[in-house]
Structure formats: structure tokens, C-alpha cells
N, C-alpha and C positions, 0 to 999 in steps of 0.2 A: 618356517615356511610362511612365505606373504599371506596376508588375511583381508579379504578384500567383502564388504557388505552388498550384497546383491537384493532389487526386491524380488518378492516370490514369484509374481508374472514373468520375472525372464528366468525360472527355473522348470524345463518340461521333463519331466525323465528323465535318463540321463546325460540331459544334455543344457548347460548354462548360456547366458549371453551376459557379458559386461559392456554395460558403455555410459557415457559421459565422462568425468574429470578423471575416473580413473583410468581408464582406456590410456590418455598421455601417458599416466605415471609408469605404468606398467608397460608401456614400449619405450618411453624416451628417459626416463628417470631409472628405474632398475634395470631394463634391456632384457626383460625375459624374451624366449622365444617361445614356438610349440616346441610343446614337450616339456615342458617348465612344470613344475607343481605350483599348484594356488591352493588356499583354503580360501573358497565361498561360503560367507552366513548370510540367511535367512535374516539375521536380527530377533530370532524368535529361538535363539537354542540352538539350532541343527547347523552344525558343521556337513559341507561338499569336501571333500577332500579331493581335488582334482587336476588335468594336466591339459595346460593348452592346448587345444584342437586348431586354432584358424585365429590369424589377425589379420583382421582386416581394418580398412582406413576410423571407423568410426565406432566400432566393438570387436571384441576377443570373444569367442567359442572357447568353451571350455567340456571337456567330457568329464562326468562324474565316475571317479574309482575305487570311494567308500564315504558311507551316509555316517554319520556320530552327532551323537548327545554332544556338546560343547562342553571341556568339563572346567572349563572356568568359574561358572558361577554358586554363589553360596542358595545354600539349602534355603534359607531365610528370606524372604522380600524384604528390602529395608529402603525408607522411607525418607529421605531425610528432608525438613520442613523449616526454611534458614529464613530467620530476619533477613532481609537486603540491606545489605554493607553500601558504603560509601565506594565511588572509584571502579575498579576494577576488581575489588576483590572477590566478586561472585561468577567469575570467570577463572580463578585461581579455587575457590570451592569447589565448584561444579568438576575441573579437572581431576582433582583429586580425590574426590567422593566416587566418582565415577571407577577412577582406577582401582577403587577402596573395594568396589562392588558394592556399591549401592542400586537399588535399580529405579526410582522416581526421585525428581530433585522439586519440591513446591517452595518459590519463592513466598515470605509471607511479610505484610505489611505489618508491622506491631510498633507501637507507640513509640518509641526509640528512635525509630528507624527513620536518620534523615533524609536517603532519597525520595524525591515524587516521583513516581511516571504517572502521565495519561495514558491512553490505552494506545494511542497511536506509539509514544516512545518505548510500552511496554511490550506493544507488538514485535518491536525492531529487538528489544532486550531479548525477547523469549527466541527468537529465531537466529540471534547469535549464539546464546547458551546453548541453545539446540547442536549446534556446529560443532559446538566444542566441545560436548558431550559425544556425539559423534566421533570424533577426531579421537577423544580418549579409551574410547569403547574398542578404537580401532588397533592403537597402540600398545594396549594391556590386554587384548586378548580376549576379548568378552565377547557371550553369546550372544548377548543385545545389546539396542542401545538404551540405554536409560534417557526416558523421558523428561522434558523440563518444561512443567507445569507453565500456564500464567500467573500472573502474580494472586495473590487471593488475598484476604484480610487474614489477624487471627481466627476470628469466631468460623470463618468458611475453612482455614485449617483445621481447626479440632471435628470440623462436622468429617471430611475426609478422615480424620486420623481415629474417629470412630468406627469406622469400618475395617481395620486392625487389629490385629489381636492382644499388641503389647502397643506402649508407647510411654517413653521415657523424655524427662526437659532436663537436661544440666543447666546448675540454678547457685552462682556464687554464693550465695548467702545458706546454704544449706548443706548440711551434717552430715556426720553419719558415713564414714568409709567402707565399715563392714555390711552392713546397710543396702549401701550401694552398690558395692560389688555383691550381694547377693542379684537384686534386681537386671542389671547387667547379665548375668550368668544364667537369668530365669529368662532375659531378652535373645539368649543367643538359641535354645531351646522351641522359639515358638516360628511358627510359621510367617507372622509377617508381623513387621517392627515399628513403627513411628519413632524418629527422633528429633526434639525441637531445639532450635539454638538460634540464640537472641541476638539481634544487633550488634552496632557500636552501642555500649553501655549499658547492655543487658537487657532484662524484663523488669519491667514492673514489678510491683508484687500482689497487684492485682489481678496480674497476668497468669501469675504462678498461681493465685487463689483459684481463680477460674480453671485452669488446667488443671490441679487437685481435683477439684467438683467432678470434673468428666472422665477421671481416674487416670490421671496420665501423670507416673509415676517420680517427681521430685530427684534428681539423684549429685550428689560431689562430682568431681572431677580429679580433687586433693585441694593441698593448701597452694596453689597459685593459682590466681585470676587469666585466664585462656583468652587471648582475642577471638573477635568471633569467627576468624577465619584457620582459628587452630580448633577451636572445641570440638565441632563436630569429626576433623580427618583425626583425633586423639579417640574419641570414642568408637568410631568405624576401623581405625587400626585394631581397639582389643576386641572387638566383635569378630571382626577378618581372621584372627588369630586361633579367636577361638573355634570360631566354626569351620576353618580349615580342612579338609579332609585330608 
């Protein structure tokens, strides 16, 4: 069934209204009629499960035929807190994490990291990520959309990733597989996650001392070196896996 993101002010009773870009989609692109099933979300969890009432030129009526919990999303809040990459590849992240079920993406500045944005270019960055995070939200099925932060520095990441309950940095230079996968296994358990992963060319290891200090837990990956635009959908894969229901 199509899954179509509505905001709450056009949800009264039961009764929805769609409109702008998807309005096209859904008469000229799919060709539903009334009487067509749609799933409406909130973006906040709550699946509409409902059937076209009325098209008209510039919104669809839709009537609601049963209210549900969305049951795509993991038990877990997770976090995840990515150096910005070169290029495009944090448009290729944010896709994938998103699908991973992730539910906040925080872009972060760290010493590696050779993009600049000013705030004006970071403006345009964050409101395309946003897009595309959308778009994927919409694709995989998800109760929300996962949010995408502005850019922040590290030291304003770890202040955010204090207010979590776990939070894990995969860290090439560091040991330990059994180790790891305990930590891992103890991340899929807790209510809300932080996960950090470093640029082209990793962290510091002043970076990692610092993250240590604030308790944010060190962990392997294995013995091959992960680009930074594998690490984090390799770690958000065993997490998805595991907390699966």
C-alpha cells in the first residue's frame, strides 16, 4: 500500500487532506482513484490506514479506516553523529541510515574533515539532507522522518550525545573483537544510542581521548579499515538485525 507523509493540521477525525507535490504523484504518476487505499503518516508513528474519499484539482480527501502504531521502527533511538565526507557522500549516508532506522542524522565538524561550509552553504546542505531523508523515510517505510541536524563542531556533538544513554565511536586503531561485540550487544539493549564515525581519514587520537573522557565507548569494526561512508551503515546493519522484532 502507498505511504504518503501528511502534516497533523490536515488530519481531523476521521477525515485527511493531501496536498502539494503529492497530490501530482498520486493522480498522474500512480493513477489511484477514490476508493484506492493509502497509508497516511503523521511522521510521528501513527499509521491512517485509509481509502480515497474525493480528488480534487489541488488535494485528495481521504477517510480514515483504521488508526496503527507504525510498526517499522526499532525499539532503540539511534543517533548517528558522521564527520562530513567530501562530495556527495553524506547524501549516500543519510540515505542509508535512514533506511537502517536510524532516527537523528548530526553532521559533525572534526579535524579531518575537509569540507568548509559557512552557515549560508550549510543552510542549503541541511535542507537538501533533509529531502533526502524524507524521500527515504518514505521509501522504507518508516514511522518518521529522521531528522538532520545542522552542522555542529565535535565538542557540541558530545554535549548532544550526553543526553543518551549509550554511545559507541568505531576507532581503526582499536582492539578487542570480543570486547566490542559485548558493547555492541549492551548498545542494542538501551533506550537511546549515539554513534560516531570519523571522516575521510578517521579521528584523531585526541579525538578518541576526549570521547573516552565523556565515556563514549571505543569499539573495532574487525580487521579492515571501513570508509567513512561504510562504517557507520556496517554498524547500524548489526544493530537493525539485532533489535528486530
Amino acid at each position: 500500500m502507498y505511504r504518503f507523509y501528511v502534516n497533523r493540521e490536515k488530519i481531523s477525525g476521521n477525515m485527511i487532506e493531501i496536498t502539494g507535490s503529492d497530490v501530482n504523484h498520486i493522480k498522474n504518476v500512480l493513477r489511484l482513484n477514490a476508493g484506492d487505499w493509502i497509508i497516511a503518516c503523521n511522521g510521528a508513528g501513527t499509521d491512517y490506514v485509509s481509502r480515497i474519499s474525493e480528488i480534487k484539482g489541488d488535494a485528495i480527501s481521504l477517510t480514515v479506516e483504521k488508526v496503527q502504531d507504525t510498526d517499522t521502527e526499532l525499539k532503540c533511538r539511534v543517533v548517528l553523529f558522521q564527520g562530513i565526507p567530501k562530495k556527495d557522500k553524506m547524501e549516500f549516508i543519510i540515505q542509508k541510515a535512514v533506511e537502517l532506522g536510524v532516527n537523528e542524522i548530526v553532521p559533525v565538524v572534526m579535524s579531518r574533515c575537509v569540507v568548509k561550509l559557512d552557515e549560508e552553504k550549510a543552510d542549503k546542505k541541511r535542507k537538501r539532507w533533509q529531502s533526502i531523508s524524507e524521500a527515504a523515510a518514505k521509501q522504507s517505510g518508516r514511522g518518521i522522518i529522521p531528522s538532520v541536524n545542522k552542522p555542529v563542531s565535535l565538542f557540541e556533538a558530545f554535549d548532544i550525545a550526553a543526553g543518551l544513554e549509550y554511545n559507541m565511536i568505531p576507532y581503526e586503531l582499536q582492539d578487542g573483537m570480543t570486547a566490542s561485540r559485548k558493547i555492541v550487544d549492551d548498545a542494542c539493549t538501551k533506550s537511546s544510542v549515539g554513534i560516531f564515525i570519523g571522516p575521510e581519514g578517521g579521528f584523531e587520537k585526541s579525538e578518541i581521548d576526549e570521547a573516552v573522557k565523556r565515556n563514549i565507548r571505543p569499539i573495532t569494526l574487525g580487521k579492515r579499515i571501513l570508509r567513512t561512508e561504510t562504517a557507520g551503515i556496517a554498524l547500524l546493519s548489526v544493530m537493525m538485525f539485532q533489535m528486530q522484532d
